[in-house]
Structure formats: C-alpha cells, structure tokens
mmJSON file of the N, C-alpha and C atoms, coordinates in Angstrom:
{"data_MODEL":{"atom_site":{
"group_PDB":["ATOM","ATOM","ATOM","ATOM","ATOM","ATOM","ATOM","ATOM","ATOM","ATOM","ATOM","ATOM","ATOM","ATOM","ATOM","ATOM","ATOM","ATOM","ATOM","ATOM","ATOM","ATOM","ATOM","ATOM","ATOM","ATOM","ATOM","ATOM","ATOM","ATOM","ATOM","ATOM","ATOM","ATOM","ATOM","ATOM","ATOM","ATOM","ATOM","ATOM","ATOM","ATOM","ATOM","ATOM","ATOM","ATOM","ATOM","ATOM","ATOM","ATOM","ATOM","ATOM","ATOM","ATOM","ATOM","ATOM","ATOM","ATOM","ATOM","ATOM","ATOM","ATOM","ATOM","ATOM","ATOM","ATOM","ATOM","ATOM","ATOM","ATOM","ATOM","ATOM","ATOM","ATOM","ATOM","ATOM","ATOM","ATOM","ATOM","ATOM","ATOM","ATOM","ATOM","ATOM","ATOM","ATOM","ATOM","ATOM","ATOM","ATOM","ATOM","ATOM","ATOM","ATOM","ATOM","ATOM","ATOM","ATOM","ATOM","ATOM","ATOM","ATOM","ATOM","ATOM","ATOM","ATOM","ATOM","ATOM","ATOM","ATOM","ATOM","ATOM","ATOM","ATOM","ATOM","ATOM","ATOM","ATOM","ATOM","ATOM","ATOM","ATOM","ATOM","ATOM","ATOM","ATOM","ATOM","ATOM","ATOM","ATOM","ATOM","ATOM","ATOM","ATOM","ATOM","ATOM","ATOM","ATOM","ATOM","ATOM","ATOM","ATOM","ATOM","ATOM","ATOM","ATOM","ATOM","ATOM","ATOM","ATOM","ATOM","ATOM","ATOM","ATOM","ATOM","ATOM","ATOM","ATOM","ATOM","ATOM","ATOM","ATOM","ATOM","ATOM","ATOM","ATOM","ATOM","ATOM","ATOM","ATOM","ATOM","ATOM","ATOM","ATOM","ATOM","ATOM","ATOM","ATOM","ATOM","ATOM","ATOM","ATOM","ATOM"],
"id":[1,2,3,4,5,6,7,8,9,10,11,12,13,14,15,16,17,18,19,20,21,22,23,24,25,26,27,28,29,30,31,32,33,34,35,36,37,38,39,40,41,42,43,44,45,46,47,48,49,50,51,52,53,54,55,56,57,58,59,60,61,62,63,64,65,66,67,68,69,70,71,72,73,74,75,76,77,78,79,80,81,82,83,84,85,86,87,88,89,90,91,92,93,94,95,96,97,98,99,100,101,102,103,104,105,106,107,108,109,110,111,112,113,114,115,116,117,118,119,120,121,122,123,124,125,126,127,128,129,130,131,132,133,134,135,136,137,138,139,140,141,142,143,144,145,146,147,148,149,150,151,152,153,154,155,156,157,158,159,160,161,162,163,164,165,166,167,168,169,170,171,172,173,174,175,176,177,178,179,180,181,182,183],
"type_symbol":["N","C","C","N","C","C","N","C","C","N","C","C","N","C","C","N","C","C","N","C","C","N","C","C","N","C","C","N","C","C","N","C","C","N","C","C","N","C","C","N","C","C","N","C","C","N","C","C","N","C","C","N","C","C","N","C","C","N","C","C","N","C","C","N","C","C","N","C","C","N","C","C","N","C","C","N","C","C","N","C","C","N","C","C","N","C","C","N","C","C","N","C","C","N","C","C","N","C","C","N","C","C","N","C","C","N","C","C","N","C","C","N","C","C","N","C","C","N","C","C","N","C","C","N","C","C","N","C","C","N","C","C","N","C","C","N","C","C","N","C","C","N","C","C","N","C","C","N","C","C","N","C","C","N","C","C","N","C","C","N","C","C","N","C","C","N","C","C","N","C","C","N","C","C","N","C","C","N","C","C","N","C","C"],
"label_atom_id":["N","CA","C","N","CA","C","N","CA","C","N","CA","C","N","CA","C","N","CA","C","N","CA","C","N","CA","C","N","CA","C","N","CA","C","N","CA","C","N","CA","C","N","CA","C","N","CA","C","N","CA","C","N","CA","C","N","CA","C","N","CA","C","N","CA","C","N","CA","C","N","CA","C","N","CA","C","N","CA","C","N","CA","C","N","CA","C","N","CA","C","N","CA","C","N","CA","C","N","CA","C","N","CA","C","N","CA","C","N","CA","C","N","CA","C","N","CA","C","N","CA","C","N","CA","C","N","CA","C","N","CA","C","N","CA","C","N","CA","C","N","CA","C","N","CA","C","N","CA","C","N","CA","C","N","CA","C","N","CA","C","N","CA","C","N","CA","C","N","CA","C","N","CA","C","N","CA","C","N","CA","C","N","CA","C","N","CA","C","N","CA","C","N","CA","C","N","CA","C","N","CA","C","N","CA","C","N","CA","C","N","CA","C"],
"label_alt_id":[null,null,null,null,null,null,null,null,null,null,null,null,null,null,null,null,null,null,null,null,null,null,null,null,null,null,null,null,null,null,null,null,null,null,null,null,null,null,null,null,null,null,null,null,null,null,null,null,null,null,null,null,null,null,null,null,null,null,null,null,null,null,null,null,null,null,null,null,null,null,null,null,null,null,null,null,null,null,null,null,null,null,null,null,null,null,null,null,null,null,null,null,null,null,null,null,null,null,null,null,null,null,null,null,null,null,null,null,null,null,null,null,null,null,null,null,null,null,null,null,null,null,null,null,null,null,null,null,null,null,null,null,null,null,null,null,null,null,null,null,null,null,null,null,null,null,null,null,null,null,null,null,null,null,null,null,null,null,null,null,null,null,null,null,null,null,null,null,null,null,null,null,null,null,null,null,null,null,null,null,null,null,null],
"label_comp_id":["UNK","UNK","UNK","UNK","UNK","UNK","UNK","UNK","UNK","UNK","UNK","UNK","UNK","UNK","UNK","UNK","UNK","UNK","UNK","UNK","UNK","UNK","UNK","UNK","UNK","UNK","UNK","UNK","UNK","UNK","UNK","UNK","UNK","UNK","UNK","UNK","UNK","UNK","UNK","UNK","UNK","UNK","UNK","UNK","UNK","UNK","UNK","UNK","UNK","UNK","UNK","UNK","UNK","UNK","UNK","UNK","UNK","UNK","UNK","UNK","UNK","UNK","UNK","UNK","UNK","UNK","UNK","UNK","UNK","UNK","UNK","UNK","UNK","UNK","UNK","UNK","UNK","UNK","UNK","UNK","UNK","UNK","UNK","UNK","UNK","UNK","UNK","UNK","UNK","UNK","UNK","UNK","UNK","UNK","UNK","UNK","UNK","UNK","UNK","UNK","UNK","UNK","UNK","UNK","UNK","UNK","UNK","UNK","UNK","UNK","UNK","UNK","UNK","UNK","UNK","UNK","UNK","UNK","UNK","UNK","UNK","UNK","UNK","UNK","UNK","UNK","UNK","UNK","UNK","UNK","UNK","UNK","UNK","UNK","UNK","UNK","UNK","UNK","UNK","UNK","UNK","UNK","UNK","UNK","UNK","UNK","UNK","UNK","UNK","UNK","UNK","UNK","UNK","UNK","UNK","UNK","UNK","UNK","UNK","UNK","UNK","UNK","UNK","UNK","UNK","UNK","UNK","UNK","UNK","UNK","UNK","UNK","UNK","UNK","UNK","UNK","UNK","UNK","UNK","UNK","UNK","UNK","UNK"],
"label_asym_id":["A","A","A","A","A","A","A","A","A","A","A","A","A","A","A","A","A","A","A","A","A","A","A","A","A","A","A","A","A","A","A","A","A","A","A","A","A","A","A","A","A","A","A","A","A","A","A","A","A","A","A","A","A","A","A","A","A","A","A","A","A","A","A","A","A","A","A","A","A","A","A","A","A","A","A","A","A","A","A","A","A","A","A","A","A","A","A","A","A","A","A","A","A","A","A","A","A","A","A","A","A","A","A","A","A","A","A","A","A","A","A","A","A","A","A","A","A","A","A","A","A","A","A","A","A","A","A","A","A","A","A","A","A","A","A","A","A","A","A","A","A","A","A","A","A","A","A","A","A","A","A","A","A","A","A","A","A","A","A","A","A","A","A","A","A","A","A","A","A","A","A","A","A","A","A","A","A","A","A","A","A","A","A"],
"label_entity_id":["1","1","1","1","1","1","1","1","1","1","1","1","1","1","1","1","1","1","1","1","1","1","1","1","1","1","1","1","1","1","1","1","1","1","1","1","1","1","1","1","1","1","1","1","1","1","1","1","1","1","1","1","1","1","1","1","1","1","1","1","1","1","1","1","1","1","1","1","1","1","1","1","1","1","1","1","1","1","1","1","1","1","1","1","1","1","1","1","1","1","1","1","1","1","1","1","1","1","1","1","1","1","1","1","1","1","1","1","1","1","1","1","1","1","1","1","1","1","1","1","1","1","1","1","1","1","1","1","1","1","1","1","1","1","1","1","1","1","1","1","1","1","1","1","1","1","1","1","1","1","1","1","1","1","1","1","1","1","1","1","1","1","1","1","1","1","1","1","1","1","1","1","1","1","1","1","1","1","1","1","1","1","1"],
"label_seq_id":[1,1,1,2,2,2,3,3,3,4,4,4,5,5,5,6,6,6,7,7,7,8,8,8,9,9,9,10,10,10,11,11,11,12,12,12,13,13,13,14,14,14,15,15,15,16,16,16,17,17,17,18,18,18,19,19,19,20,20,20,21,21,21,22,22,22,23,23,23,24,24,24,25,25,25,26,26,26,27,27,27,28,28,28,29,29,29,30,30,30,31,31,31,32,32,32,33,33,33,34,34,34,35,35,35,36,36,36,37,37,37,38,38,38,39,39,39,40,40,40,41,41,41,42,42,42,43,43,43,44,44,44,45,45,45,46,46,46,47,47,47,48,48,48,49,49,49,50,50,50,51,51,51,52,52,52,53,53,53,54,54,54,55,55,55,56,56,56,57,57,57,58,58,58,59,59,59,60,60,60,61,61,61],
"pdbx_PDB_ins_code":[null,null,null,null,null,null,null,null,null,null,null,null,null,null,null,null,null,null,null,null,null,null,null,null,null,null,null,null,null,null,null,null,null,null,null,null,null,null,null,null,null,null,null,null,null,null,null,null,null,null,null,null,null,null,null,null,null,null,null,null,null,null,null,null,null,null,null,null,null,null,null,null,null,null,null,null,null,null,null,null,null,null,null,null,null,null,null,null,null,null,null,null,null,null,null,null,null,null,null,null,null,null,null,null,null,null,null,null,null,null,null,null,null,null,null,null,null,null,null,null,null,null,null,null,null,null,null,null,null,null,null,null,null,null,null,null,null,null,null,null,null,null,null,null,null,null,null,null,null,null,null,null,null,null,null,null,null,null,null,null,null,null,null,null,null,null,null,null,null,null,null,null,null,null,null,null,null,null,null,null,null,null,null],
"Cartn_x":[-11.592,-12.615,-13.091,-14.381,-15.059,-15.044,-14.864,-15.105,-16.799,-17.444,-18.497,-18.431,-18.001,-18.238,-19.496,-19.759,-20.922,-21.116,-22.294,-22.116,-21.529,-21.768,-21.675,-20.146,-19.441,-17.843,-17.13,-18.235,-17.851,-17.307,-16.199,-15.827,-16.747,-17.668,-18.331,-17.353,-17.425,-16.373,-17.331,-16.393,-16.812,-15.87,-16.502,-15.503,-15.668,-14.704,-14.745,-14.086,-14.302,-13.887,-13.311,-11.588,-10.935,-10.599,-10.71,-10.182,-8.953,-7.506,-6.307,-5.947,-4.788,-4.48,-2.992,-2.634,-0.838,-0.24,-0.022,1.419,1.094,-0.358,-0.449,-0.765,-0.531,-1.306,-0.444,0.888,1.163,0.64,0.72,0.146,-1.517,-2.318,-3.593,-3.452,-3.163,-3.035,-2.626,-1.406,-0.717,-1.65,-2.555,-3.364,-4.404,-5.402,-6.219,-5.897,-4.253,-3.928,-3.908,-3.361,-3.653,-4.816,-5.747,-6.997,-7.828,-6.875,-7.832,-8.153,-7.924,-8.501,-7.294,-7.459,-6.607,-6.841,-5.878,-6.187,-6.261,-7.597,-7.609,-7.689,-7.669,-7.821,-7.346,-6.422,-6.523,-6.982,-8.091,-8.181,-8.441,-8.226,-8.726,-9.742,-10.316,-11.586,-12.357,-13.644,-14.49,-14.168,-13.225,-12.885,-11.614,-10.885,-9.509,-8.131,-8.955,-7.436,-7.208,-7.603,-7.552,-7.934,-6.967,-6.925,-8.154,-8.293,-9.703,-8.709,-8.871,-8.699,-9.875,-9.608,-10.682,-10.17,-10.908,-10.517,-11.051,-11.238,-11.687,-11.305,-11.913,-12.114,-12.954,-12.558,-13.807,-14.666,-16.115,-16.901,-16.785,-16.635,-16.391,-15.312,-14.468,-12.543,-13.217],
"Cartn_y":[-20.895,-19.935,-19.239,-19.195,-18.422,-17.024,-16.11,-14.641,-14.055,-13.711,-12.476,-11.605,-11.277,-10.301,-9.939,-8.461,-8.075,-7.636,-8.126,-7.992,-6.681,-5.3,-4.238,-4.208,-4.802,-4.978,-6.164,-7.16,-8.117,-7.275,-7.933,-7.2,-7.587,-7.022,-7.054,-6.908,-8.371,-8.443,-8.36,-7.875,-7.865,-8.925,-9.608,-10.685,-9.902,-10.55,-10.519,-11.395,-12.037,-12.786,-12.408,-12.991,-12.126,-13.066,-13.267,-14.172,-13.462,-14.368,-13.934,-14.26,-13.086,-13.587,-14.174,-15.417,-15.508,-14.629,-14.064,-13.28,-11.575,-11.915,-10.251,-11.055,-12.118,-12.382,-11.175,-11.125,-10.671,-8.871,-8.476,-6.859,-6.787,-7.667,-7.752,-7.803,-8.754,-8.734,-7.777,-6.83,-5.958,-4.952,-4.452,-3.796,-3.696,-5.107,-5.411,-5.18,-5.462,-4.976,-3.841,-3.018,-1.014,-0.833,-0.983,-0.911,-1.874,-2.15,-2.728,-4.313,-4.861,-6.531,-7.46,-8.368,-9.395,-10.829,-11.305,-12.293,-13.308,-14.655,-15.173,-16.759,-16.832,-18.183,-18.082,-18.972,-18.961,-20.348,-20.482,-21.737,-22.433,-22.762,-22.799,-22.407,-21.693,-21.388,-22.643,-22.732,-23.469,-24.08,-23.78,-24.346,-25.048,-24.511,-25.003,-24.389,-23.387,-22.661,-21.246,-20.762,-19.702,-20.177,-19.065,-19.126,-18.194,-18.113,-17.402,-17.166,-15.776,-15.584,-15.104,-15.101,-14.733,-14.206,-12.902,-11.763,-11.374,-10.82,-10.197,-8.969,-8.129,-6.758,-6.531,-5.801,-5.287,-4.541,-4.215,-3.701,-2.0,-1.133,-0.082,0.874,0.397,0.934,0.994],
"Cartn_z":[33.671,34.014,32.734,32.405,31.605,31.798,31.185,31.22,30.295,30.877,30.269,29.245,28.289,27.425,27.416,27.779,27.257,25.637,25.286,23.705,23.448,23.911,23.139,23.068,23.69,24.086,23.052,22.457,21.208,20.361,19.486,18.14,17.549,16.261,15.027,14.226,13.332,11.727,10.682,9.571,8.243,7.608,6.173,5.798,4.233,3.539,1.837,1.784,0.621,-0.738,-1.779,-1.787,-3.181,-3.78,-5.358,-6.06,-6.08,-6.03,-6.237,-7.716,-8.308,-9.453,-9.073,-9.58,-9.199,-9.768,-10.654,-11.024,-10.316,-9.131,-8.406,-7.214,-6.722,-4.968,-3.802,-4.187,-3.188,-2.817,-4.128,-4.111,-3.892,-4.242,-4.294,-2.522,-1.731,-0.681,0.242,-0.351,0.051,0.567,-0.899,-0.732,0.559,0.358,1.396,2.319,2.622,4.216,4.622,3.693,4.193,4.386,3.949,3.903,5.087,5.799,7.196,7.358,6.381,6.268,6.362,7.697,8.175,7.541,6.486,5.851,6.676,6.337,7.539,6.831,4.886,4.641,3.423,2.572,1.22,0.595,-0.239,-0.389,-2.405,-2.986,-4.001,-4.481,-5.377,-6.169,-6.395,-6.651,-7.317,-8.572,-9.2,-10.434,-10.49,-9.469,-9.108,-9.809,-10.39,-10.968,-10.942,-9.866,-9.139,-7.507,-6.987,-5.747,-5.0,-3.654,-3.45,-1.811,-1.228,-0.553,0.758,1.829,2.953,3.963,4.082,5.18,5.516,6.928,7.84,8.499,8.958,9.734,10.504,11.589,12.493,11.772,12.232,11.462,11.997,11.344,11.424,10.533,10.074,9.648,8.094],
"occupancy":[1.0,1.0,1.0,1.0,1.0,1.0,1.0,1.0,1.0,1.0,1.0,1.0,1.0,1.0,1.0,1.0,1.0,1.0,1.0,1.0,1.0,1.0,1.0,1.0,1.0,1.0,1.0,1.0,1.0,1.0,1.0,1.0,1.0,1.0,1.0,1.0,1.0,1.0,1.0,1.0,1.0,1.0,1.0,1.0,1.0,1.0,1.0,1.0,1.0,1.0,1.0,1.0,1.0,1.0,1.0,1.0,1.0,1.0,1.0,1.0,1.0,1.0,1.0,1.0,1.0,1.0,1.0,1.0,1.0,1.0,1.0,1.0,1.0,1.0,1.0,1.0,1.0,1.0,1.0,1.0,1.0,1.0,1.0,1.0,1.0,1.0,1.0,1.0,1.0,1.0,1.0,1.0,1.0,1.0,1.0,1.0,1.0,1.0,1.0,1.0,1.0,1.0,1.0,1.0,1.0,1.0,1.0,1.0,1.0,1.0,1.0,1.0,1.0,1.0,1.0,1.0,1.0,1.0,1.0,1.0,1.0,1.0,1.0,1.0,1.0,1.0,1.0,1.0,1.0,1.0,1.0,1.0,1.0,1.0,1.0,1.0,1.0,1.0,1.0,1.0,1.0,1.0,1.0,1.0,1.0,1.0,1.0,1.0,1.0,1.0,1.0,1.0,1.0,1.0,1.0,1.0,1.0,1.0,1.0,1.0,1.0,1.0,1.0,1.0,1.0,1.0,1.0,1.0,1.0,1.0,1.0,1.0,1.0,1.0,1.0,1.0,1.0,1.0,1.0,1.0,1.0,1.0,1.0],
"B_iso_or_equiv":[0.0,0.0,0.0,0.0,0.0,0.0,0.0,0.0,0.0,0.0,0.0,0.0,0.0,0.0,0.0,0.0,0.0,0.0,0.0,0.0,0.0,0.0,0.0,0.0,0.0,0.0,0.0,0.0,0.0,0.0,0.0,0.0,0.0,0.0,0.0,0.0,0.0,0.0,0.0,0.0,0.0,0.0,0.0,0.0,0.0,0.0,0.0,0.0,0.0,0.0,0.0,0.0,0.0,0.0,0.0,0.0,0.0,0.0,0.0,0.0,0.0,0.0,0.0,0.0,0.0,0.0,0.0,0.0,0.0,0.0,0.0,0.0,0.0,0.0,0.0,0.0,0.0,0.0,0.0,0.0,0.0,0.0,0.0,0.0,0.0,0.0,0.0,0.0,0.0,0.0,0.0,0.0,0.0,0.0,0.0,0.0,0.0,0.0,0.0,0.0,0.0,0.0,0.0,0.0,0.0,0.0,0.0,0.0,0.0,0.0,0.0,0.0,0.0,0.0,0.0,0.0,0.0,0.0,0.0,0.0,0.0,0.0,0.0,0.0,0.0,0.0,0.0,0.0,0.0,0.0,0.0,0.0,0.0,0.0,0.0,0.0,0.0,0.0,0.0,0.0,0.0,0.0,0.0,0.0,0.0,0.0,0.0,0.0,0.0,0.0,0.0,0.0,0.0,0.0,0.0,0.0,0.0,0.0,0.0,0.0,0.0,0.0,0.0,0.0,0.0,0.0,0.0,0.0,0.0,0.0,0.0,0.0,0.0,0.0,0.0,0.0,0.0,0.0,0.0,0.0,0.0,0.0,0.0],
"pdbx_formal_charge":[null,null,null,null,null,null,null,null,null,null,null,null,null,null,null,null,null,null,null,null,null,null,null,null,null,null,null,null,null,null,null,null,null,null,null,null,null,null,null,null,null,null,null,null,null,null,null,null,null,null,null,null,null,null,null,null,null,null,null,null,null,null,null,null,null,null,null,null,null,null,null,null,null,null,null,null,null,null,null,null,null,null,null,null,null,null,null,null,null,null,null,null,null,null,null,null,null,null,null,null,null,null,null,null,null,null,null,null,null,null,null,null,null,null,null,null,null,null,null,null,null,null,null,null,null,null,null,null,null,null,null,null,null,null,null,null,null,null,null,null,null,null,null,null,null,null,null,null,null,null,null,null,null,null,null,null,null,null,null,null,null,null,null,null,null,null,null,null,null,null,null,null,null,null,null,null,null,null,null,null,null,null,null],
"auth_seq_id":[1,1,1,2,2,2,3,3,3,4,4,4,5,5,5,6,6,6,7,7,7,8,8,8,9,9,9,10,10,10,11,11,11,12,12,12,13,13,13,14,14,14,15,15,15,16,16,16,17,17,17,18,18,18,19,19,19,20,20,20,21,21,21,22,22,22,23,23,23,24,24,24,25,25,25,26,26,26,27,27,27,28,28,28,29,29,29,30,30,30,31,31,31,32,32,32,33,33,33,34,34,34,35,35,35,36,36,36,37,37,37,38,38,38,39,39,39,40,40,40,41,41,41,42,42,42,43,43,43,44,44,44,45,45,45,46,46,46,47,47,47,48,48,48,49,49,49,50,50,50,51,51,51,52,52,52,53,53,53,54,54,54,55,55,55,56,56,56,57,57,57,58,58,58,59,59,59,60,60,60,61,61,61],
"auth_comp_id":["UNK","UNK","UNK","UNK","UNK","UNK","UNK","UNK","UNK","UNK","UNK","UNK","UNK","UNK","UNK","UNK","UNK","UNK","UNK","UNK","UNK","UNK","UNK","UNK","UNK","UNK","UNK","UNK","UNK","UNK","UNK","UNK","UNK","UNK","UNK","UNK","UNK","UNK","UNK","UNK","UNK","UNK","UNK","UNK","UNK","UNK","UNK","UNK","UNK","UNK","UNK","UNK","UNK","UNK","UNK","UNK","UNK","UNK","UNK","UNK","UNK","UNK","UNK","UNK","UNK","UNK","UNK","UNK","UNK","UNK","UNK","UNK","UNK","UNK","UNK","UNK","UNK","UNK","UNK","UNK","UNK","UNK","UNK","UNK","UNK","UNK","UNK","UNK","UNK","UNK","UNK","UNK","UNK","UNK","UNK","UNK","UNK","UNK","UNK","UNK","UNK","UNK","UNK","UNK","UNK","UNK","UNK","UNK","UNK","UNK","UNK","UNK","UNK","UNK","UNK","UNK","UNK","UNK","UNK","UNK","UNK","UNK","UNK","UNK","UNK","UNK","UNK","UNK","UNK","UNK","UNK","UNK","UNK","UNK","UNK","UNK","UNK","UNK","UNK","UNK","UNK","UNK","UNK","UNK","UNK","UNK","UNK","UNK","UNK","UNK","UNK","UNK","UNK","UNK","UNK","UNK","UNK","UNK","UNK","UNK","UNK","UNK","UNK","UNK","UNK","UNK","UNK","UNK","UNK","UNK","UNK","UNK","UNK","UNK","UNK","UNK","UNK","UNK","UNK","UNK","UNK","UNK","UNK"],
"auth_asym_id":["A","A","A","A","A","A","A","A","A","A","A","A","A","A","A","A","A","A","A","A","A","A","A","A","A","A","A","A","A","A","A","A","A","A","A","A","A","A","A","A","A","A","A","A","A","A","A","A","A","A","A","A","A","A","A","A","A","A","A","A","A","A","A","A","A","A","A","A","A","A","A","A","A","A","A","A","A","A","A","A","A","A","A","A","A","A","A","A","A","A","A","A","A","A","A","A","A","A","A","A","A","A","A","A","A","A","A","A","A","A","A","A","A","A","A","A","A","A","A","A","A","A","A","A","A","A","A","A","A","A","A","A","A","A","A","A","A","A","A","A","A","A","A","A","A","A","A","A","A","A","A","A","A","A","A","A","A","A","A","A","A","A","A","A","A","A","A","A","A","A","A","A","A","A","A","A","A","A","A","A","A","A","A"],
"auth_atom_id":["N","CA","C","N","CA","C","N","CA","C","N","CA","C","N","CA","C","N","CA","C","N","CA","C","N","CA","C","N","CA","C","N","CA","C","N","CA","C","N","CA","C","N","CA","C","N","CA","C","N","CA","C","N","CA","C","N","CA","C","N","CA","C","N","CA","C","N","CA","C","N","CA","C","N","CA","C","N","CA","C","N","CA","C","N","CA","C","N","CA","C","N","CA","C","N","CA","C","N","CA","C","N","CA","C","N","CA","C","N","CA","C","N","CA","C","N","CA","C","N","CA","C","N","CA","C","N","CA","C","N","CA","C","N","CA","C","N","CA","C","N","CA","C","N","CA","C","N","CA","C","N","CA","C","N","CA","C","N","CA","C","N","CA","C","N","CA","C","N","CA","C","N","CA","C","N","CA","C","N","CA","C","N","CA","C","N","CA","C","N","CA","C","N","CA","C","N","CA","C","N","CA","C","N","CA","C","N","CA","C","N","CA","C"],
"pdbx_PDB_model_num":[1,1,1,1,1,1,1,1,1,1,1,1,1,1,1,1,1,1,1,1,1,1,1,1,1,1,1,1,1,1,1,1,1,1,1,1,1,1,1,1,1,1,1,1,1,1,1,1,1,1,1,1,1,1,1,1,1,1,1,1,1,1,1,1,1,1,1,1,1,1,1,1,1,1,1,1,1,1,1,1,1,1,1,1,1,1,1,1,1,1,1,1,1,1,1,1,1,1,1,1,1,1,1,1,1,1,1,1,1,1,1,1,1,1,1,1,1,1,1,1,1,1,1,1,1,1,1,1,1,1,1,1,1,1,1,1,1,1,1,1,1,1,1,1,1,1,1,1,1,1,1,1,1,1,1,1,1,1,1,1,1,1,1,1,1,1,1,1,1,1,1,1,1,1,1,1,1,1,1,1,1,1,1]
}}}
C-alpha cells in the first residue's frame, strides 16, 4: 500500500560536499555531525587522492 504525504509534511534536505583530509576524516566528520549533517556517502575526489564526503540535513537546523 502506498501512503500520501502531503508535500508540506515532506522533509526538505540540504546537502554539502566535504573534501576529507586523512590524518583529520574522523574529526572533520565529528564536527559535521554536531552541527546537524547525516553523512550519507564517501567517495573519492576527482583526482583520486582525496576523499570527498556527502551529507545531508533537513532544511531548517
């Protein structure tokens, strides 16, 4: 069974993009998390030697 959400009842997210440094991913992250943002991807950078992280939040916090 499908359920209805009415839009005004949708969550609205916000995303960012963090390049991670290795010898700080875990505090860089740490951070983001007090601050409201649920990490949701880590994937290599464009160059391949940095990592790039992706997170999300509701829009509002």
């Amino acid at each position: 069974m499908i359920r209805k959400v009415p839009v005004s009842a949708q969550t609205k997210w916000e995303y960012a993009t963090v390049p991670l440094l290795i010898h700080a991913t875990k505090a860089i992250l740490d951070q983001w998390g007090e601050d409201g943002w649920e990490l949701v991807s880590v994937t290599p950078g464009p160059t391949g030697d940095q990592m790039v992280a992706y997170l999300k939040r509701p829009k509002g916090n």
